[in-house]
N, C-alpha and C positions, 0 to 999 in steps of 0.2 A: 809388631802389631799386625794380626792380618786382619785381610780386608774381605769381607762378605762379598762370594757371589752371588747376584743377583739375578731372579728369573729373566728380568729383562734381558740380560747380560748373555746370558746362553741363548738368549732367541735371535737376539743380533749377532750372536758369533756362528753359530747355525747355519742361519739364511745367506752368511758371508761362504760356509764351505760349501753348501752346495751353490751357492754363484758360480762361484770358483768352479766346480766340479762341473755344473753344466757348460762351462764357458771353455773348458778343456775337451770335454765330447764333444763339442760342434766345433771347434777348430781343429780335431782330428781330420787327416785326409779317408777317405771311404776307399783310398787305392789298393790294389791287392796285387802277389805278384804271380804270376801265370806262367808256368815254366816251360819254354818252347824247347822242340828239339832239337839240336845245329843241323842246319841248312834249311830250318823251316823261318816263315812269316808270318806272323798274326796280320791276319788281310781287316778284322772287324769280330764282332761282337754284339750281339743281338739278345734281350727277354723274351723269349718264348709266350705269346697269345695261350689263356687256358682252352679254348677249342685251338682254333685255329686263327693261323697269322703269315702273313704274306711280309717277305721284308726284301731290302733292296741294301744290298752295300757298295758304298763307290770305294773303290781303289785308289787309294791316296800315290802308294808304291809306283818308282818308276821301273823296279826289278822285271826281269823275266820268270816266269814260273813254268815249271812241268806238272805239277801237279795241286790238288786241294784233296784236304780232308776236315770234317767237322769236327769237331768234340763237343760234345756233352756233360754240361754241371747239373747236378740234382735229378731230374726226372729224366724218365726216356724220352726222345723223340722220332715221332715221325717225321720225317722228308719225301715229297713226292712232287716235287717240281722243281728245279735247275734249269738254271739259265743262265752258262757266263759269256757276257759281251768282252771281247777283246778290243785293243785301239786300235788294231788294223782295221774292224771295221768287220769282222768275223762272227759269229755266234757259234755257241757248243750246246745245244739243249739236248743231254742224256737223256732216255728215258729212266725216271727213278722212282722207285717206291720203297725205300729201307727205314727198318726202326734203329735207330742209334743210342745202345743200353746207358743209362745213367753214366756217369763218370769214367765215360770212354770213346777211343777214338772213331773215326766212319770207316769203312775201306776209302783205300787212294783211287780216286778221281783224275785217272793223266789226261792230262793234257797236249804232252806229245813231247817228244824229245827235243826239240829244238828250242824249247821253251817260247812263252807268250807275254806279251805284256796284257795284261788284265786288267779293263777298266770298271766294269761292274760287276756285279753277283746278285738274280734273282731267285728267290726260291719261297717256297710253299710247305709246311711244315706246320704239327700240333704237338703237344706233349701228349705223350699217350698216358691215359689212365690219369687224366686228370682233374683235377677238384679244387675246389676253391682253399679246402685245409692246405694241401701237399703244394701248393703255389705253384710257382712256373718257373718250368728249365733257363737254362741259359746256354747260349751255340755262340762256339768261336768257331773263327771260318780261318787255315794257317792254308798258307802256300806254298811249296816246295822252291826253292830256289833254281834255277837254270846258271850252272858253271859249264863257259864255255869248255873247258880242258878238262871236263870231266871233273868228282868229286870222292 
């Protein structure tokens, strides 16, 4: 004998899959994975303001570093202010004005051979050519490692 489905019966089975199905999207992680290069550091990671944005990253890292470079997801940006404070108690403010092309790295930022400990990063920076459609870049800040014995 079969048994009639019923309208009902599909509206409750329905509202059960997408339950389910939403309850699987929000328990997903948003993590993604970022491929560094050996001997580099991801120091931070910042959204990009659509004019302009002033950001500040501390330095969790107790490593030494010789150098930094940015990279750039989605849109290009501009950088035209830097500022890294070391723990010594030191400051490096280059003078900078560079556009850094979508889905690419900055030139290297040394820092000096002996490497540093690096406790902050400020900088000043906009997405260029930007609009509310094409939304806002994103900048990772990686630090070059300091091996005493060479690398």
């Amino acid at each position: 004998m079969k048994r009639a489905v019923s309208f009902r019966n599909i509206i409750t089975l329905s509202a059960f899959v997408l339950l389910v199905s939403m309850f699987n999207i929000s328990c997903t992680t948003a993590r993604r994975t970022v491929g560094i290069e050996e001997g580099w550091e991801m120091l931070g990671e910042r959204k990009v303001g659509i004019v302009y944005d002033k950001d500040e990253i501390i330095v969790d890292s107790r490593n030494k570093f010789t150098a930094l470079r940015f990279k750039v997801e989605d849109l290009d940006v501009r950088v035209n202010y830097l500022k890294i404070h070391f723990r010594s108690g030191d400051i490096l403010q280059p003078s900078v004005d560079f556009v850094i092309p979508a889905n690419q790295n900055s030139k290297t930022i040394e820092l000096g051979a002996e490497g540093k400990t690096i406790e902050k990063i400020e900088f000043k920076y906009s997405t260029a050519n930007a609009n509310f459609i094409k939304g806002r870049a994103n900048v990772l800040i990686f630090g070059k490692k300091y091996y005493p014995q060479g690398y």
